[in-house]
C-alpha positions, 0 to 999 in steps of 0.5 A: 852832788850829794848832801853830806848825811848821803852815806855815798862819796861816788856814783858807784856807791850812789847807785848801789845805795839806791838798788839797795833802797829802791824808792827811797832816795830822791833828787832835786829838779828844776822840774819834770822836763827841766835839764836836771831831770833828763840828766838823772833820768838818763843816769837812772834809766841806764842804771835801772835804778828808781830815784824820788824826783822832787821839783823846785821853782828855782835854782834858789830854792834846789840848792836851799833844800840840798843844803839843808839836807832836805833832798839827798841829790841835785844836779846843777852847773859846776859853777852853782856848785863850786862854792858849796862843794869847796865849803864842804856843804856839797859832796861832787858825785860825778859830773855829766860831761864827756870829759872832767872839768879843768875848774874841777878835774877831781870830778870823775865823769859818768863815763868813768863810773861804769856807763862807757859813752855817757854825755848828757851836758846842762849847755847854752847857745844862742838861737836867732828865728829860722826865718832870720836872714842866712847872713845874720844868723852867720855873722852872729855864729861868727861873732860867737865861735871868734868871742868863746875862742878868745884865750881870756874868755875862754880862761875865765869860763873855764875856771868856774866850770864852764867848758866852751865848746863854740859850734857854727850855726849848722853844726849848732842845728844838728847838735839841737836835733840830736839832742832833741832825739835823745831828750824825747827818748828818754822821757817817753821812757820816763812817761814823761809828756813834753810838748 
């Protein structure tokens, strides 16, 4: 999402204002190798385009700054948005996930702005010690899939962002894996060093 005083209403215009201004735009994470950061640096690296990356200690502190204009992009979940965006505060640029929102359905996604393929999701999952017995860590992978499958759960994440997506704990693992590959990439690209 853009501030308001960004002279950009899509992703398009966003990256063609940063080649435009190489260096001059910046962005707001939550840190180098915070999940905001590996989303705009995957963006910007299939770009080729430079952003500023300024880091904050919060959320708190992200969306004060881009509400008061002081950094021009933040990335951050639908629902920390959602209000701000639908005050007028915020202006929706895209959203990351493979397919647009059902909470936010006006949101083109990445992939529709040219980068075909393009996922990279801000997501949540549980995790239990590799050591946990198999039983346990089943009956929680269970327990998880039958409650985000639920139609009242599954409706009230929905409308304020969230897209369930319940995985079992071995296709949770392999998610976990791929995604590693894929963060490690993008920092080593970046110079970015995570331990």
């Amino acid at each position: 999402m853009a501030h308001p005083s960004v002279p950009t209403k899509s992703l398009g215009a966003l990256i063609a204002l940063a080649r435009a201004r190489p260096g001059d735009l910046n962005y707001a994470t939550l840190g180098p190798s915070s999940a905001q950061n590996v989303v705009m640096l995957t963006l910007t690296q299939a770009a080729k385009v430079k952003l500023v990356e300024i880091p904050f200690q919060g959320i708190a502190p992200m969306m004060v700054a881009s509400l008061g204009g002081h950094v021009a992009i933040a990335v951050t979940n639908l629902p920390d948005a959602m209000p701000y965006i639908d005050a007028g505060r915020l202006r929706p640029l895209t959203a990351t996930s493979p397919k647009r929102s059902l909470a936010a359905p006006d949101i083109p996604i990445v992939a529709e702005s040219g980068f075909p393929g393009y996922d990279v999701q801000l997501w949540m999952g549980a995790a239990m010690a590799r050591a946990a017995p198999r039983q346990a860590i089943s009956r929680l992978g269970s327990e998880i899939v039958q409650a985000l499958g639920a139609p009242d759960v599954h409706k009230a994440l929905t409308k304020v962002g969230f897209n369930p997506a319940p995985l079992d704990p071995d296709k949770f693992d392999v998610f976990i894996q791929t995604e590693m590959i894929r963060n490690a990439k993008v920092a080593r690209e970046a110079n970015i060093r995570i331990d």
